[in-house]
C-alpha positions as CSV (number, residue, x, y, z in Angstrom):
1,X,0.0,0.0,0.0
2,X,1.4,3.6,-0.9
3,X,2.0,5.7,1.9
4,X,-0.4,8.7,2.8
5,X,0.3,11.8,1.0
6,X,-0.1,14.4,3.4
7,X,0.1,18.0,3.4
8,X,-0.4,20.5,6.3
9,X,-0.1,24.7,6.5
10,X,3.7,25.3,7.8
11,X,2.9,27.6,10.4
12,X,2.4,28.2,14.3
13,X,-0.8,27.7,14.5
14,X,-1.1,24.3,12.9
15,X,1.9,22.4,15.6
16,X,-1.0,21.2,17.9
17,X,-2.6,19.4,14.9
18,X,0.5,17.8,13.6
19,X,3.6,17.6,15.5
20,X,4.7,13.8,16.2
21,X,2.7,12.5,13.4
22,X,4.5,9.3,12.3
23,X,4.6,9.9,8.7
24,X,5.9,12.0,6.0
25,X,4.3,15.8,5.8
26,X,4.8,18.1,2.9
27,X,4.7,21.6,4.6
28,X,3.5,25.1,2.2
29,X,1.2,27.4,2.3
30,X,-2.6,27.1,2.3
31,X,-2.6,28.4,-1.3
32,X,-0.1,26.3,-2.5
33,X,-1.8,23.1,-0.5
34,X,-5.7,23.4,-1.8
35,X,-4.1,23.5,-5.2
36,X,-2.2,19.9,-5.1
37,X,-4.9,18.6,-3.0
38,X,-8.0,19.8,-5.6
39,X,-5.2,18.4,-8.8
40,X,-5.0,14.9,-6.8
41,X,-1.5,15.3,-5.9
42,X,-2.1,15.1,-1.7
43,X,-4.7,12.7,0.0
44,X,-5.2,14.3,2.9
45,X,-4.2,18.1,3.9
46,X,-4.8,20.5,6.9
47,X,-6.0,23.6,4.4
48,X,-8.0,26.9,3.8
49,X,-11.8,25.9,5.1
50,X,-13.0,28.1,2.1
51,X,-11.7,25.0,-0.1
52,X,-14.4,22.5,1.1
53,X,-17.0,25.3,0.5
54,X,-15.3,26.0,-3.0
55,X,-15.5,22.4,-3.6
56,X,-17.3,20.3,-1.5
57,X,-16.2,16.9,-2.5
58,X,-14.3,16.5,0.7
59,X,-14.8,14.3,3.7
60,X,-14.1,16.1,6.9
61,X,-12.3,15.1,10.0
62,X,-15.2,16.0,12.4
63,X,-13.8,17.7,16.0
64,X,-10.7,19.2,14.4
65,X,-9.9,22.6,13.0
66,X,-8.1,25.7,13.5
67,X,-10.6,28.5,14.6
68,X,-10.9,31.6,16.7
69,X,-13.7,32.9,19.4
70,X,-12.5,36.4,18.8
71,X,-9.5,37.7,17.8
72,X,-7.1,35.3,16.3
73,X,-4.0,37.8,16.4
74,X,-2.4,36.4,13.2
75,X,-5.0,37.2,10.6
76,X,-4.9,41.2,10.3
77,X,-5.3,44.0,8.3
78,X,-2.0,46.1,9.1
79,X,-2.8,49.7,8.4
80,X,-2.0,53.4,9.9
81,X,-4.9,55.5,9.6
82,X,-8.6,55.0,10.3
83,X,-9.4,51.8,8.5
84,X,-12.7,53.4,6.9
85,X,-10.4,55.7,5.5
86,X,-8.0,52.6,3.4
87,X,-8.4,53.0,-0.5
88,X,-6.0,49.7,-1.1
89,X,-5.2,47.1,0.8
90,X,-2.3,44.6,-0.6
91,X,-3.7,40.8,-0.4
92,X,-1.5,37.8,1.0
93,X,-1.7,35.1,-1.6
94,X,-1.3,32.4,0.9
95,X,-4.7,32.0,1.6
96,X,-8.0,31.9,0.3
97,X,-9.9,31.7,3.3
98,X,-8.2,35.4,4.3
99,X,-8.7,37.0,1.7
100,X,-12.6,36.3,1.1
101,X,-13.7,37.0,4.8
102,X,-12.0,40.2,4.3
103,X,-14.2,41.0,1.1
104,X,-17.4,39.8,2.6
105,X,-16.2,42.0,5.7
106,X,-15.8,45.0,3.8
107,X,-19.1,44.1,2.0
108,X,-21.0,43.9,5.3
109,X,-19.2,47.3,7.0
110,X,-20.1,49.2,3.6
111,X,-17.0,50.3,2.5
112,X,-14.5,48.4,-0.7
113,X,-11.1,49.3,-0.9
114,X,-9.1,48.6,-3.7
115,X,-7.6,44.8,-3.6
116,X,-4.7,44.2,-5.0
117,X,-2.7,40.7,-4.6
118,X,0.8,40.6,-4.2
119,X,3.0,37.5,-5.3
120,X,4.6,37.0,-1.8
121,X,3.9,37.2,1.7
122,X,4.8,40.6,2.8
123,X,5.7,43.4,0.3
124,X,9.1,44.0,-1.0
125,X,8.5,47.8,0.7
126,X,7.6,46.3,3.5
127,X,6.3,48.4,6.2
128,X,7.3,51.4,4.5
129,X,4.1,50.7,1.8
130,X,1.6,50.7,4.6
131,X,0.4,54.3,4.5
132,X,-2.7,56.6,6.0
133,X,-4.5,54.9,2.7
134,X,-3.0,51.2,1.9
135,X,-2.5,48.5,4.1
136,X,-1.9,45.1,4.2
137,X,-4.0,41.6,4.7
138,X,-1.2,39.7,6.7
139,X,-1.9,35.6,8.0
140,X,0.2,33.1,9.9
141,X,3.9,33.2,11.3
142,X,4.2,36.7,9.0
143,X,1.9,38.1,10.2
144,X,3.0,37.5,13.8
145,X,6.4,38.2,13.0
146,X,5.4,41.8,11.7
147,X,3.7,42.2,14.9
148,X,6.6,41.5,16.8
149,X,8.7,43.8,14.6
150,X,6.9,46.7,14.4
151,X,4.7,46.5,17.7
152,X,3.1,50.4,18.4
153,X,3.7,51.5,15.4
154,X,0.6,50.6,13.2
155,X,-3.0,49.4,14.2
156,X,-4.1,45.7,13.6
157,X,-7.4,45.3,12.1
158,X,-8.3,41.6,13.3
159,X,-10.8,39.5,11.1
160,X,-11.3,36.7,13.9
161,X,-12.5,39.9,16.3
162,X,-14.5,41.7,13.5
163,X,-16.6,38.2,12.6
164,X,-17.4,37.7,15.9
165,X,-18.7,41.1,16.4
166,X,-20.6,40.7,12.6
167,X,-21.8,37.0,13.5
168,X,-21.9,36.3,17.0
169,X,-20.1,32.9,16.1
170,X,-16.1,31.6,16.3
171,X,-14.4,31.4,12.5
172,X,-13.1,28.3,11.2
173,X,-9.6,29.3,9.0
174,X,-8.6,25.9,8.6
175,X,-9.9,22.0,8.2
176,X,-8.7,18.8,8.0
177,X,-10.1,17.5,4.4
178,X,-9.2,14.0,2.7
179,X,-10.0,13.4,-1.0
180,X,-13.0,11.0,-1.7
181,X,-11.3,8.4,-3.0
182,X,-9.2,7.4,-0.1
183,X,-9.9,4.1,1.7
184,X,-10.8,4.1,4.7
185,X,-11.2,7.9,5.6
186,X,-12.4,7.2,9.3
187,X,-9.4,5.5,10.6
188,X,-7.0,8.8,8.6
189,X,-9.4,10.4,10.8
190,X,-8.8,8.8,14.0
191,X,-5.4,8.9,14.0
192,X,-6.0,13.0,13.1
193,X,-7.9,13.4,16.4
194,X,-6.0,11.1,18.5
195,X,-2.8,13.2,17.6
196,X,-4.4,16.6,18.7
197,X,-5.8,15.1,21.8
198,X,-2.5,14.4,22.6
199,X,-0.8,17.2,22.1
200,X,-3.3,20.0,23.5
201,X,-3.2,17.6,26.5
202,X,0.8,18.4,26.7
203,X,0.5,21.6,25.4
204,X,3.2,23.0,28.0
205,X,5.8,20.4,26.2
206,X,4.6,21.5,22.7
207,X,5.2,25.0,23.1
208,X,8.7,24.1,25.4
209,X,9.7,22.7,22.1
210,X,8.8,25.8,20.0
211,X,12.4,27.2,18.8
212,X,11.1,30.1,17.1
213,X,8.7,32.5,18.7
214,X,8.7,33.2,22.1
215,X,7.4,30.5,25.0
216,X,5.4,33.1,26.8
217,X,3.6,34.2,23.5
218,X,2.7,30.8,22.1
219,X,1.1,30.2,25.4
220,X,-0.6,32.7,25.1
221,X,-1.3,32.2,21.5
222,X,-2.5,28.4,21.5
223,X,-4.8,29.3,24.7
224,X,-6.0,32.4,24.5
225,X,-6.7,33.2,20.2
226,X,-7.1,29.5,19.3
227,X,-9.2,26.8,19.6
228,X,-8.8,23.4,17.5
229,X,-12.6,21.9,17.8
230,X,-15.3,21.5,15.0
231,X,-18.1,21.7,17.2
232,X,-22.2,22.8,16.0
233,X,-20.9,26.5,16.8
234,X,-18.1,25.9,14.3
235,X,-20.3,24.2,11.9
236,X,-22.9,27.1,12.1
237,X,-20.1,29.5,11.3
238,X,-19.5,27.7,8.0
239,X,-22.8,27.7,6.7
240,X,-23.4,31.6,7.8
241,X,-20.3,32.2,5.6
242,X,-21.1,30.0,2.9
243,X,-24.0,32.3,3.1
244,X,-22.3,35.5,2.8
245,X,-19.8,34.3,0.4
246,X,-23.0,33.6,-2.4
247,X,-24.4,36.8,-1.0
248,X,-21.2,39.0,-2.4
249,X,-20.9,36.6,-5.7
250,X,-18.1,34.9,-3.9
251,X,-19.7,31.3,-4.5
252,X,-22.7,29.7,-6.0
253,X,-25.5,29.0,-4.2
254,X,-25.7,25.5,-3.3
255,X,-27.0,23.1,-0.2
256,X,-23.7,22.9,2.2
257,X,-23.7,19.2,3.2
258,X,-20.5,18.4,5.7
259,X,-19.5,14.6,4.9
260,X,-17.7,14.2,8.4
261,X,-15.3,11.4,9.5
């Protein structure tokens, strides 16, 4: 039998879903990983949740996913001036789910800036391109890292703290999703939620391990702007965006079925 081909999102936020898993991962970006997993090319992959709703041929690991209650601290708008006031913000093409919640934010505040995608992360200017009327959609370790960097000298426009006050409900950013035509999806599955059990139940070891951000702040990171459930709250919160999405022409309108595992 092959082995698994497995891919997961390469930052911070994901080590509680994937460290000690015995197997071969392949590491990238969100962007990068709903592409290869869509062409056939992974079997399973931790990835944008906006890919299941895109193209809901997916089984689900049920319990799992990377969410927020509130602000999730690396999934920001980094901007100076009042952010009614932004005329262009510059788009991180790592992932989809990002950079839709932001439109159907802006949608739902009444105001449209000017999108513009960029072909990495963080702009070659930098900092130095965020101005009084452009900003910048930052996720992940980059965005935490231009935190840390530049900490008091912009404002942080959070889109886990701005759904929250829209909806009422947590966001899911990420799932677990395996292809349909891999055998035996429930025991992938298992294994899945075994693995975070374990590690959010030695959390404290997890993030003594962590060798590149700070102990105190992934403590407070993975406790406090985090949860990994996929509970009926959760659940909810994808179907009110799968709403909003066809609202703003973002999907099709279709009957969201979950096929859980």
């Amino acid at each position: 039998m092959k082995p698994l081909r497995i891919g997961c999102v390469k930052y911070l936020n994901a080590r509680p879903l994937i460290r000690g898993w015995p197997g071969g991962i392949e590491f990238d970006h969100p962007s990068v990983l709903c592409e290869r997993l869509a062409k056939g090319e992974l079997d399973v992959a931790l990835v944008s949740s906006f890919e299941f709703l895109r193209n809901p041929i997916y089984r689900i690991v049920d319990e799992v996913s990377i969410s927020s209650d509130g602000p999730v601290y690396s999934v920001v708008v980094a901007h100076r001036g009042d952010i009614s006031e932004i005329k262009e913000i510059e788009l991180d093409p790592a992932s989809q789910t990002a950079v839709n919640l932001l439109r159907c934010l802006h949608a739902e505040v009444g105001f449209n800036p000017r999108l513009v995608r960029r072909n990495t992360g963080v702009s070659p200017a930098g900092a130095k391109s965020i101005s009084a009327r452009r900003a910048q959609l930052l996720i992940g370790d980059q965005a935490i890292r231009f935190r840390e960097s530049h900490a008091g000298e912009f404002r942080f426009w959070d889109l886990g703290e701005q759904w929250k006050k829209l909806i009422g409900l947590p966001f899911v950013y990420a799932l677990w999703l395996i292809r349909p035509e891999i055998a035996d999806p429930r025991q992938i599955a298992n294994r899945l939620r075994a693995l975070r059990e374990e590690n959010l139940s030695n959390l404290d070891e997890l993030v003594s391990a962590e060798t590149e951000f700070d102990y105190q702040f992934c403590a407070r990171y993975y406790r406090k702007h985090l949860r990994f459930s996929f509970g009926e709250e959760d659940k909810e919160d994808m179907r009110r965006f799968a709403n909003l999405y066809t609202k703003h022409g973002l999907l099709e309108e279709s009957d969201l079925r979950f096929h859980l595992v």
